[in-house]
SEBA-682277 format. One line per field, with one value per atom (N, C-alpha, C, O): x, y, z; residue in one letter; residue number from 1; atom name. Coordinates in steps of 0.2 Angstrom, whole numbers, plus 2048, in hexadecimal, padded with zeros to 3 digits. Layout:
% residues N
u <- X_...
v <- Y_...
w <- Z_...
resn <- A_...
resi <- NUM_...
name <- CA_...
***
This chain:
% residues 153
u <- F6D_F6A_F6E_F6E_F71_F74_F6E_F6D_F6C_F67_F5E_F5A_F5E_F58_F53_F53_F4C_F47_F40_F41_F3B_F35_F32_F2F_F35_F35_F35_F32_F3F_F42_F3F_F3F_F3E_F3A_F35_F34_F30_F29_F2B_F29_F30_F2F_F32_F31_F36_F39_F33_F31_F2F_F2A_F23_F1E_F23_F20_F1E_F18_F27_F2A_F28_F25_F2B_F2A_F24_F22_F1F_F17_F14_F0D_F16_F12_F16_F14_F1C_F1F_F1D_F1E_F1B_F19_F1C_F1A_F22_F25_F24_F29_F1D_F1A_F1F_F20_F22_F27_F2D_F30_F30_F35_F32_F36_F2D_F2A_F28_F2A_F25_F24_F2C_F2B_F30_F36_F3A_F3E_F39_F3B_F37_F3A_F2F_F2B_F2C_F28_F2E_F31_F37_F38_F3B_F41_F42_F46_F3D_F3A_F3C_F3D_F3B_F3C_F36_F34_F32_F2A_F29_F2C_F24_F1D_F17_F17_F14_F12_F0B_F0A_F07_F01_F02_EFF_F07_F09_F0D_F0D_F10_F14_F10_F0F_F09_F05_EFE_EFB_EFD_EF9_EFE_EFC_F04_F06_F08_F0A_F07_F07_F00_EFF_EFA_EF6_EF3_EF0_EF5_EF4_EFA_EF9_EFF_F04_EFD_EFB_EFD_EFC_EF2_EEF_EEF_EEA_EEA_EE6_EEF_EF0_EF2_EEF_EF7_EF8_EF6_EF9_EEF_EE9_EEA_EE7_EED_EEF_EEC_EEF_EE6_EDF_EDF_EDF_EE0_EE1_EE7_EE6_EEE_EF1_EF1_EF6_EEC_EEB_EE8_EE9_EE2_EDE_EE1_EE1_EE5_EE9_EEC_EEC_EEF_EF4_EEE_EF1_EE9_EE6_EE4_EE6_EE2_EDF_EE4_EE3_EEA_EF0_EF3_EF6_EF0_EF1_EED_EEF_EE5_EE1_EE1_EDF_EE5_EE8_EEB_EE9_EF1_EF7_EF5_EF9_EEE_EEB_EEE_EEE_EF0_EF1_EEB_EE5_EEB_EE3_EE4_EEA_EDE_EDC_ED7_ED2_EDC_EDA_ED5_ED2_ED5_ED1_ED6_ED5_EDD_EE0_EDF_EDE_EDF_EDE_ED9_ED9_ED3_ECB_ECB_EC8_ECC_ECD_ED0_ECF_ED8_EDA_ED7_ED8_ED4_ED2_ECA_EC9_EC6_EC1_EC1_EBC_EC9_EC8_EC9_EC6_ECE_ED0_EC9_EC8_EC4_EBD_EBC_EBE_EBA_EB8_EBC_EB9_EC2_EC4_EC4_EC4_EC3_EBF_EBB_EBA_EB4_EAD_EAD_EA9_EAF_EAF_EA9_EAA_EA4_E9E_E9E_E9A_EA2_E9E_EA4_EA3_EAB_EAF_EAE_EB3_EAC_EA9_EA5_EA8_EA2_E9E_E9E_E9A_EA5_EA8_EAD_EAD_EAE_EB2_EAE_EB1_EA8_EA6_EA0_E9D_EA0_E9D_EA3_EA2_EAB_EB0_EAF_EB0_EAD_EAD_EAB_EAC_EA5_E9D_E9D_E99_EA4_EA7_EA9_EA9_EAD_EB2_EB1_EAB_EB4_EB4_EB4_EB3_EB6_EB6_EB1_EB0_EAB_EA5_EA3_EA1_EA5_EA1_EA7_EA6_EAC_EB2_EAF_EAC_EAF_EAE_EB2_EAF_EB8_EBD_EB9_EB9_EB6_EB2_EAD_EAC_EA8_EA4_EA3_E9E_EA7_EA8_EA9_EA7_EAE_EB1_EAA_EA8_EA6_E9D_E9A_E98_E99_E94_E98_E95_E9F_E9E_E9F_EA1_E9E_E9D_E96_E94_E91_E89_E88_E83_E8B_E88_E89_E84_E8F_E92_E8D_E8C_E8C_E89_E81_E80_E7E_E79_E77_E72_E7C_E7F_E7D_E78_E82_E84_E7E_E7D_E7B_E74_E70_E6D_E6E_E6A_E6D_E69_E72_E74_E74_E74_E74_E74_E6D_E6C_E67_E5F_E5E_E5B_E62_E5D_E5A_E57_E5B_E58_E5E_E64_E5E_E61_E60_E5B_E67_E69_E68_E6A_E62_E61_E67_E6C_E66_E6D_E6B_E6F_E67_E68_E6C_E70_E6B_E6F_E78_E7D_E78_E7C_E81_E87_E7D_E82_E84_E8A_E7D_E7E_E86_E8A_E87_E8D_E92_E98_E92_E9A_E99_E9C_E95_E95_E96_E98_E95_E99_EA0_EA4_EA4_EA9_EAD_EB3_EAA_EAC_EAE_EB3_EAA_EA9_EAF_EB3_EB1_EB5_EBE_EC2_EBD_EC3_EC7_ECD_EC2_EC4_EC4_EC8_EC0_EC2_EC8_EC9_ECD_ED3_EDA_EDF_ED7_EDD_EDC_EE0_ED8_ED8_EDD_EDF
v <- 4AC_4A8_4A2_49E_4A1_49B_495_490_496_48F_492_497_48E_492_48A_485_48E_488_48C_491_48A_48B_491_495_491_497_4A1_4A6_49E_4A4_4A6_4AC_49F_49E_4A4_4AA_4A1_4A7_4AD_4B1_4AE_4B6_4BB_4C0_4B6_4B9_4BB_4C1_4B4_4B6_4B9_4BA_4BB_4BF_4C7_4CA_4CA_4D0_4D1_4D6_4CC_4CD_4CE_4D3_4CA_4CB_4D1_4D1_4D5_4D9_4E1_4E7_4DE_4E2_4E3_4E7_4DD_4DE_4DA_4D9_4D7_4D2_4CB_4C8_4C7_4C3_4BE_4BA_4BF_4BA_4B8_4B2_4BD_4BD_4B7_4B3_4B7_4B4_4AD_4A8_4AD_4A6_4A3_49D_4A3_4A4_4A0_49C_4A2_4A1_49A_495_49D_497_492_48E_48F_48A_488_483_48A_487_484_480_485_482_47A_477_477_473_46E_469_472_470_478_47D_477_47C_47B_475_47F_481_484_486_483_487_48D_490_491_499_499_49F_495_498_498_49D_492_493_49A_49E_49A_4A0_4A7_4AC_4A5_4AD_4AD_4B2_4A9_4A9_4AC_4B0_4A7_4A9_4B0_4B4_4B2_4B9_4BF_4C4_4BC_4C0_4C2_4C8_4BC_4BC_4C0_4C4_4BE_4C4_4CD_4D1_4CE_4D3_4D7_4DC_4D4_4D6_4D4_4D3_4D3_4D4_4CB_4CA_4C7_4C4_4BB_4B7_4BB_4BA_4B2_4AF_4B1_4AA_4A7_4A2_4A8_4A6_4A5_4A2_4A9_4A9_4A2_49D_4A3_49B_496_490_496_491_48D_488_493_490_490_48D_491_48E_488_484_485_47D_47A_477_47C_479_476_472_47E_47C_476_471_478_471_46B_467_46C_463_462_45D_464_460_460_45E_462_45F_464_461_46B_46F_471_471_473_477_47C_47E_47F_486_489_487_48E_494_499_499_49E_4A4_4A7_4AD_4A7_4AC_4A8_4AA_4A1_49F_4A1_4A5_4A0_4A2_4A7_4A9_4AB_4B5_4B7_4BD_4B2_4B6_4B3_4B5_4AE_4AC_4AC_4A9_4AF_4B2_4B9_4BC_4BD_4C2_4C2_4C6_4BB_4B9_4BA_4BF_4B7_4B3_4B9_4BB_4BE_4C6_4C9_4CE_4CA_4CB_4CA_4CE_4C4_4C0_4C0_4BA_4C2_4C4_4BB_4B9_4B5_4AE_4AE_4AF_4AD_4AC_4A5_4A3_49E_499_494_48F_497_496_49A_498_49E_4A4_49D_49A_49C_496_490_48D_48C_48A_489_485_48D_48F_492_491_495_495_48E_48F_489_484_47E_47A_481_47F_482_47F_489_48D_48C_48E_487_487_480_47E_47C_474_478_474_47F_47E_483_486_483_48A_490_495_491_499_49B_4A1_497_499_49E_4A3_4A0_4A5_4AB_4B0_4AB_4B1_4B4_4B2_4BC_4C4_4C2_4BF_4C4_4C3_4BE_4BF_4B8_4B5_4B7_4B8_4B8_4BB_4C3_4C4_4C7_4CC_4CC_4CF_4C5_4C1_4BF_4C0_4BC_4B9_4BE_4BF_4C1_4C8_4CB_4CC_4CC_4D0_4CB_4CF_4C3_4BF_4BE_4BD_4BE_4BE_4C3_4C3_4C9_4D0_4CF_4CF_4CE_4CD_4CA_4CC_4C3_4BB_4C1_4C2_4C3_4C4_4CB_4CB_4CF_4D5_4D0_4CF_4CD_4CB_4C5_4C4_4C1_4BE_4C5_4C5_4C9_4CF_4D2_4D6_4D2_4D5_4CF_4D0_4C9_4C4_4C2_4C1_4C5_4C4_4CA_4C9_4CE_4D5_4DC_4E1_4D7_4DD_4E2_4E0_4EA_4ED_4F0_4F1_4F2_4F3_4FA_4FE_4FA_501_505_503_50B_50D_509_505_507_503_4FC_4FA_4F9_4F3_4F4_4F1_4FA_4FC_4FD_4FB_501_505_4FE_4FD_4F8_4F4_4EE_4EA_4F1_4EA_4F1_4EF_4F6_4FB_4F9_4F4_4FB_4FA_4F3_4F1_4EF_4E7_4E6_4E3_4E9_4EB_4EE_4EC_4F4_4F8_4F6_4F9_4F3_4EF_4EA_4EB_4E7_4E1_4E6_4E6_4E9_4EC_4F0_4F1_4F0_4F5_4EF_4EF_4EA_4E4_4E0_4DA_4E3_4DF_4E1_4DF_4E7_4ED_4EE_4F1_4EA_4EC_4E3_4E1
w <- 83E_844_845_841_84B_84B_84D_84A_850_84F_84D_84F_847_844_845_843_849_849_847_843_849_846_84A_847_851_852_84D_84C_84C_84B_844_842_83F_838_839_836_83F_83E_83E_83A_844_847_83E_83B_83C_835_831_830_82F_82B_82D_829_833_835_835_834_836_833_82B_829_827_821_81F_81B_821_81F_822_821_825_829_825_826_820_820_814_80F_815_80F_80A_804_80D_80B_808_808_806_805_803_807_7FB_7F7_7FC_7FC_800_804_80A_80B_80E_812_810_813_80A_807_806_808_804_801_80A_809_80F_815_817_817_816_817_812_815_80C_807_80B_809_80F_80E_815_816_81A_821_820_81A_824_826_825_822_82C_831_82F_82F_82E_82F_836_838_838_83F_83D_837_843_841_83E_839_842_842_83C_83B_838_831_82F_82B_82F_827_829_825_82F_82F_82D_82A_82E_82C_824_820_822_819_817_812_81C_816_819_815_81D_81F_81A_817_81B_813_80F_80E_80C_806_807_803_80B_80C_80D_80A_812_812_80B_809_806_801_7FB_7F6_7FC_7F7_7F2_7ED_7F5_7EF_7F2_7F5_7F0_7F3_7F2_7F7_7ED_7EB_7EF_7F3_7ED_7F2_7F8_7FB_7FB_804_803_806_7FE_7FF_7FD_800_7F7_7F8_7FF_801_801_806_80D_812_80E_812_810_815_80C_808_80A_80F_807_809_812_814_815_81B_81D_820_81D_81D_81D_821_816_812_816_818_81A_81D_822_826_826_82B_832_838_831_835_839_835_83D_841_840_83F_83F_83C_842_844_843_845_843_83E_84A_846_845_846_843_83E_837_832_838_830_82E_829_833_82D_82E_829_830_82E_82B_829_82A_822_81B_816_81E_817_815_810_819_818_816_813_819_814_80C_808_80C_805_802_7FF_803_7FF_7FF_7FA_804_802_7FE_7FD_7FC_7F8_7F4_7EF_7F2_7E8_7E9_7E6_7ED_7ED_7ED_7E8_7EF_7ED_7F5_7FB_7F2_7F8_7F8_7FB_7F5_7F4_7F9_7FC_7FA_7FE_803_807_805_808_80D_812_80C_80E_810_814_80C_80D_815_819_814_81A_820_826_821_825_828_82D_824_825_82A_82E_828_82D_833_838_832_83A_83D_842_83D_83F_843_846_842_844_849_84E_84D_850_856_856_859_85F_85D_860_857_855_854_855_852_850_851_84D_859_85E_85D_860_85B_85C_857_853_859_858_852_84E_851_84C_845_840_847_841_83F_839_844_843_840_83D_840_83A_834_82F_834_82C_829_823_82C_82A_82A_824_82E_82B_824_81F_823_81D_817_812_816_813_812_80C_815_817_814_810_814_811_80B_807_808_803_7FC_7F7_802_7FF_7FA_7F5_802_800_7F8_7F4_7FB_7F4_7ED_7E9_7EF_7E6_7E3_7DD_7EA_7E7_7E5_7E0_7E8_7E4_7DE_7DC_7DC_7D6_7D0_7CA_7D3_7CF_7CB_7C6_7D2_7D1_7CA_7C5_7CD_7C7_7CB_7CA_7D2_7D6_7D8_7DA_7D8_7D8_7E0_7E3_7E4_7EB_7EA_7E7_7F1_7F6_7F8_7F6_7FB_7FF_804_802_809_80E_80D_811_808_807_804_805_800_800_806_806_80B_811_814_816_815_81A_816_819_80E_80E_810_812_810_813_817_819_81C_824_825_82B_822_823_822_827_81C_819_81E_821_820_827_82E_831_831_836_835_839_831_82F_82F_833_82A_829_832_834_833_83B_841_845_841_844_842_845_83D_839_83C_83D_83D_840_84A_84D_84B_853_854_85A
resn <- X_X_X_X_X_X_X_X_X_X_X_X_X_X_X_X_X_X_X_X_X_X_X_X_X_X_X_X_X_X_X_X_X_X_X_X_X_X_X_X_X_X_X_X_X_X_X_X_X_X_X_X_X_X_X_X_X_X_X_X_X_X_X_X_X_X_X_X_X_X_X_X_X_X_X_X_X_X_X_X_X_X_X_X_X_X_X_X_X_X_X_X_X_X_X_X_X_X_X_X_X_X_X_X_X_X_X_X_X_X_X_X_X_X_X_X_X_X_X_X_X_X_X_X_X_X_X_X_X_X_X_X_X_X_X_X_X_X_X_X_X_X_X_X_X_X_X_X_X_X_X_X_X_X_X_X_X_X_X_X_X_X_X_X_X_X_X_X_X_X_X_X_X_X_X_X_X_X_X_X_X_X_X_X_X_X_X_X_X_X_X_X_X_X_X_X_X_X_X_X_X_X_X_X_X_X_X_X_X_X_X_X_X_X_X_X_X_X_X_X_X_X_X_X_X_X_X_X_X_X_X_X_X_X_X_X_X_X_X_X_X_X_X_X_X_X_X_X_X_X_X_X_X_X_X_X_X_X_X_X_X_X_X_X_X_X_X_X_X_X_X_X_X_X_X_X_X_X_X_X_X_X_X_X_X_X_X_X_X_X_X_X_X_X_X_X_X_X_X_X_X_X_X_X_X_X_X_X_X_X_X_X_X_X_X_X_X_X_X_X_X_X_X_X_X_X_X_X_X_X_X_X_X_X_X_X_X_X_X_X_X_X_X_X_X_X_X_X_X_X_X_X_X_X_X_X_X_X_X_X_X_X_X_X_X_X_X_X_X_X_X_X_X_X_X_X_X_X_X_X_X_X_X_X_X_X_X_X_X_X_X_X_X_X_X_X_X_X_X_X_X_X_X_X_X_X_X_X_X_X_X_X_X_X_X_X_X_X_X_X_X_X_X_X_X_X_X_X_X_X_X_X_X_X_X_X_X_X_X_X_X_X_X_X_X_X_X_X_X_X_X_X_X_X_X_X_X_X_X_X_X_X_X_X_X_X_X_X_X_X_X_X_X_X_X_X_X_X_X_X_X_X_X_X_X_X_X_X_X_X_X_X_X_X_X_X_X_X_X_X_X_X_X_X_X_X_X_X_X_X_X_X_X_X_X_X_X_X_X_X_X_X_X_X_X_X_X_X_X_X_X_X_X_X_X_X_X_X_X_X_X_X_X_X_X_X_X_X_X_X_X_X_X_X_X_X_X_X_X_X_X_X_X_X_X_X_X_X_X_X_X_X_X_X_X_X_X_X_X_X_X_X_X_X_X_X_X_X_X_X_X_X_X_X_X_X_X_X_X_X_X_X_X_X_X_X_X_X_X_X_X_X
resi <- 1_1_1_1_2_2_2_2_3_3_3_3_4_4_4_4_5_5_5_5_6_6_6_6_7_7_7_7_8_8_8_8_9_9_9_9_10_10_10_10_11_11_11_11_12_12_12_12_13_13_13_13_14_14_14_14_15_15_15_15_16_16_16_16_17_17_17_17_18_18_18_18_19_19_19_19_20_20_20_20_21_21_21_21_22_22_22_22_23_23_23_23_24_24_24_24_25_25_25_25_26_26_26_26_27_27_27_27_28_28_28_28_29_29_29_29_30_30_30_30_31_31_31_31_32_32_32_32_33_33_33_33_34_34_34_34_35_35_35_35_36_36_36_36_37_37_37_37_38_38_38_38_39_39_39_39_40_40_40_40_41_41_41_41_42_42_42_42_43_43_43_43_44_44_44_44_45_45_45_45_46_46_46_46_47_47_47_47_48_48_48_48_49_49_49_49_50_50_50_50_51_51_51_51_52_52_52_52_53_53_53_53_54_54_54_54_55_55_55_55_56_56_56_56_57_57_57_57_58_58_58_58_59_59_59_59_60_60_60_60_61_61_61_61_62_62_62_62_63_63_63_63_64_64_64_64_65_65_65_65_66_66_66_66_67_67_67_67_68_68_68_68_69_69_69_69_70_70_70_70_71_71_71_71_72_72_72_72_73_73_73_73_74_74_74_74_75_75_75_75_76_76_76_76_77_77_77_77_78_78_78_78_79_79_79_79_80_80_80_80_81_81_81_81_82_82_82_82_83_83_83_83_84_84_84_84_85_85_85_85_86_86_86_86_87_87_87_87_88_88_88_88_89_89_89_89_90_90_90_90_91_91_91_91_92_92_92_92_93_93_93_93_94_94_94_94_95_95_95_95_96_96_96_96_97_97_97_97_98_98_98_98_99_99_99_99_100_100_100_100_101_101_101_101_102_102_102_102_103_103_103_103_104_104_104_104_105_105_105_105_106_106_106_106_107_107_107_107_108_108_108_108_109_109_109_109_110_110_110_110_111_111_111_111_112_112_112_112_113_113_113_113_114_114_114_114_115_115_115_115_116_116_116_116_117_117_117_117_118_118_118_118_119_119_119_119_120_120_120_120_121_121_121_121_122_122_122_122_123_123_123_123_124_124_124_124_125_125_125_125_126_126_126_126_127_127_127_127_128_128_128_128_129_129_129_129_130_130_130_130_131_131_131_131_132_132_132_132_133_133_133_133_134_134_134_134_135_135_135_135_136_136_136_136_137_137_137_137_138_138_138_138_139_139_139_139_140_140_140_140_141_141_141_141_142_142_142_142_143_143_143_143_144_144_144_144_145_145_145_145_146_146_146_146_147_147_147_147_148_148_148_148_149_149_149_149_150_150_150_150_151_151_151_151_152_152_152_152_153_153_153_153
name <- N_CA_C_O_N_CA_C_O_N_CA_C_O_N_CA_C_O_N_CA_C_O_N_CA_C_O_N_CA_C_O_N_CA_C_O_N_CA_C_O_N_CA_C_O_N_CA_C_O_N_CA_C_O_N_CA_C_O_N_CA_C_O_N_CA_C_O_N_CA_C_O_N_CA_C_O_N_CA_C_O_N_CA_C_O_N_CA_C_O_N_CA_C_O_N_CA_C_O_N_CA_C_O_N_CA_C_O_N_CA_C_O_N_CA_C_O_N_CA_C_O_N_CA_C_O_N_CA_C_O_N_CA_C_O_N_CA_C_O_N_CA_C_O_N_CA_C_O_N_CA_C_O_N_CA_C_O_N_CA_C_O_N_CA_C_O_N_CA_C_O_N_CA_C_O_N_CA_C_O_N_CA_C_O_N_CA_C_O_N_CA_C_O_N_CA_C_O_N_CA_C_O_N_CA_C_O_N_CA_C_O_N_CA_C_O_N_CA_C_O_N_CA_C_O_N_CA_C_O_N_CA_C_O_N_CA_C_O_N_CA_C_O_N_CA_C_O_N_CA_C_O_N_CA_C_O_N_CA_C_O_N_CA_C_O_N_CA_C_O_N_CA_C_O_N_CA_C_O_N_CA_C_O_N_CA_C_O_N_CA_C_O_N_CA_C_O_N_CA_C_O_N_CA_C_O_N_CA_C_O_N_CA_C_O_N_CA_C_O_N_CA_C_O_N_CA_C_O_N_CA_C_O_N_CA_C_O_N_CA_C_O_N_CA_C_O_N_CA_C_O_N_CA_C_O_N_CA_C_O_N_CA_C_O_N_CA_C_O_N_CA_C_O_N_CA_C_O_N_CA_C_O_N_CA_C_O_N_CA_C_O_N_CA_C_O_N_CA_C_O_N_CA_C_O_N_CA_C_O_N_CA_C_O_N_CA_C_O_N_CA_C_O_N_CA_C_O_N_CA_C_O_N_CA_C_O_N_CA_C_O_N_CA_C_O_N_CA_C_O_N_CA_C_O_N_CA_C_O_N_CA_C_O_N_CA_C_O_N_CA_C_O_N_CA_C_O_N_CA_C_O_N_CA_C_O_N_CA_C_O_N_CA_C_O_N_CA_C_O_N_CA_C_O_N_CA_C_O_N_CA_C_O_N_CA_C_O_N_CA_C_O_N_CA_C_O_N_CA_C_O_N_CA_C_O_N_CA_C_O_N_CA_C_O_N_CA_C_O_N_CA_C_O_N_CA_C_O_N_CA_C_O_N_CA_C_O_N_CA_C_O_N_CA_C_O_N_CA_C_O_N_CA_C_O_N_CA_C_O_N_CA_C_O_N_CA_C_O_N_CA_C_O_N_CA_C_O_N_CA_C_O_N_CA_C_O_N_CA_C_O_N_CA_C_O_N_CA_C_O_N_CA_C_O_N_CA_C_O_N_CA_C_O_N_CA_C_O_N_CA_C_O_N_CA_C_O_N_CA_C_O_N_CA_C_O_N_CA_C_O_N_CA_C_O_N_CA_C_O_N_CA_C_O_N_CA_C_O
***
């Protein structure tokens, strides 16, 4: 690329993350210059998509810290992260972030909180001793479900 900006940066790591390529993307995204809303959303979505949960919240914190706005791509990939380490407490965290901003009201978050709310509430009843219905069972797949098919549209 004869002139490389932050542009031609994303559309690369873009490709790579959607292609599976995490370490190759990070590797692109380290050697930046400037970072953008859109490189660190597309990092910590890397790193959600490819199950690797911790790292997505890292690099969200990360993105926070350095004072970048957060998006509904941030808090959705990183509301998957928390649903993926069943982490209800950051789960919570982050949606007390959503609750300051305009996304409150997006479809897309609101999917991400219902299947954290379901989750939250699962694991306080397994916690209590009380043992889950098929109804409460079906209702955390059907939360799970609803979420996963809201990720793909």
């Amino acid at each position: 690329m004869p002139q490389r900006n932050i542009f031609s940066w994303n559309s690369i790591i873009s490709v790579l993350t959607k292609l599976g390529y995490v370490d190759d993307a990070v590797g692109i995204f380290s050697s930046m210059h400037e970072h953008g809303q859109c490189s660190w959303n597309l990092i910590i979505y890397g790193f959600a998509q490819q199950d690797r949960f911790d790292e997505a919240l890292h690099s969200f914190v990360r993105m926070h810290g350095d004072d970048f706005v957060l998006n509904e791509y941030s808090f959705g990939s990183s509301l998957g992260a928390c649903s993926g380490l069943k982490d209800v407490i950051l789960g919570a965290q982050i949606h007390a972030l959503i609750s300051k901003t305009r996304f409150f009201s997006n479809v897309y978050m609101g999917s991400a909180l219902v299947d954290i709310a379901a989750l939250q509430v699962f694991l306080m009843m397994m916690d209590s001793g009380i043992e889950p219905d098929e109804l409460t069972l079906a209702s955390v797949v059907i939360a799970c479900a609803l979420k996963e098919e809201m990720l793909k549209k």
